[in-house]
N, C-alpha and C positions, 0 to 999 in steps of 0.2 A: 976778156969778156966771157968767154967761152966754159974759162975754170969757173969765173962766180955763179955762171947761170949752172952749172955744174954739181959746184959744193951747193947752192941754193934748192937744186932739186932733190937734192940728196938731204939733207936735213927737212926740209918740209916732208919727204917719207919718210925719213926715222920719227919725226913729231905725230905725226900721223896714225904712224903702226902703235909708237909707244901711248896715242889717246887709246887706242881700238884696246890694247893689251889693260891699260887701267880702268876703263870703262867697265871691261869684262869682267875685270878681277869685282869691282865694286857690286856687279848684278849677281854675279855668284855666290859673294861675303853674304850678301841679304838674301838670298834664296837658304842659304844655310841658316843662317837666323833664323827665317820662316820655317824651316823644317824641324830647329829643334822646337819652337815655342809650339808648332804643331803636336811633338812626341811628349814633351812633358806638360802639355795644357789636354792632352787627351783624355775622355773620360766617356766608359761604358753608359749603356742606360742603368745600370748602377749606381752609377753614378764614382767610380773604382777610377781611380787615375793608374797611368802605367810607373812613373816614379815612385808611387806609394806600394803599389804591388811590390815590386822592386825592395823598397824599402823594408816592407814587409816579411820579403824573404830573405832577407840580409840584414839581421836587426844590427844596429850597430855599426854599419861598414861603412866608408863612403860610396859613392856615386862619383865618378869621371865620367862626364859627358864631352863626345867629341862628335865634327862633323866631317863630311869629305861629299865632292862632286862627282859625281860618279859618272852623267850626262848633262852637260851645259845646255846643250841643243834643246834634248827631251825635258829640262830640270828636274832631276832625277837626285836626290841627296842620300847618301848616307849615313844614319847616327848611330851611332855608338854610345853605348851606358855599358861603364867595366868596374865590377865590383872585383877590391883584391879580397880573395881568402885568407884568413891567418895560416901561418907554415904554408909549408911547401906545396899546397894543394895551388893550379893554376888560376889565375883570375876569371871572372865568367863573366862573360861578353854576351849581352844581347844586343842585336843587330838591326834595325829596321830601316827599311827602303820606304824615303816618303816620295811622292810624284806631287810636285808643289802646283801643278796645273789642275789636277781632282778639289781639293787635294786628297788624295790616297793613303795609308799608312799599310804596307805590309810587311811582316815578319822576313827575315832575313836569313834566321839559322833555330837550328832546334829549341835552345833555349826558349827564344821570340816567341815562338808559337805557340808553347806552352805558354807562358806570360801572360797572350791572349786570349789562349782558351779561360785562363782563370777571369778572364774583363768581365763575364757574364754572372758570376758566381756572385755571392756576397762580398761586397765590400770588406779588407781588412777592418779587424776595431780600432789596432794602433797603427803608429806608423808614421813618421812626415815623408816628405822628399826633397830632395835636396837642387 
């Protein structure tokens, strides 16, 4: 009697832990979703989206957009937009840290920053995004 009550409490915590670890994965998947739709639905009083600036300066490249959790706690995301250069020159990553509770969008690395200083400027003519 002893092992069933045993093995029984022992799998009702592995059920347990393993709802807690899926549950988690599920609120974090959509925090990230919310963060990119945040980064590429963004747009200046310009009315300047940041995919089209992007695009703008990279006529022709693609766009890789990725995301990563950086604070589950805080919701704190991630995003990444990496345009590859042709030849040998390295890929160029702009970075942005969104705070899905504001929600907030701040630049993450040099590149970014720049990107958004241009959000105030005129609008590209061409350009999609991707």
């Amino acid at each position: 009697m002893l092992k069933k009550r045993t093995l029984l409490t022992a799998l009702t915590a592995f059920f347990a832990a393993a709802t807690v670890v899926w549950m988690q994965g599920r609120f974090e998947a959509a925090d990230e979703r919310s963060a990119l739709a945040l980064v590429q639905e963004y747009r200046s009083k310009t009315g300047a989206g940041l995919p089209q600036l992007i695009a703008h300066r990279h006529a022709q490249r693609p766009i890789t957009w990725s995301t990563a959790t950086e604070s589950a706690c805080f919701q704190h995301i991630r995003v990444h937009a990496v345009v590859d250069e042709p030849g040998p020159s390295a890929p160029v990553l702009y970075a942005f840290t969104v705070d899905i509770n504001g929600p907030v969008l701040h630049p993450a690395n040099e590149a970014t920053r720049d990107l958004m200083k241009q959000l105030d400027e005129a609008p590209p003519s061409s350009g999609g995004g991707q």
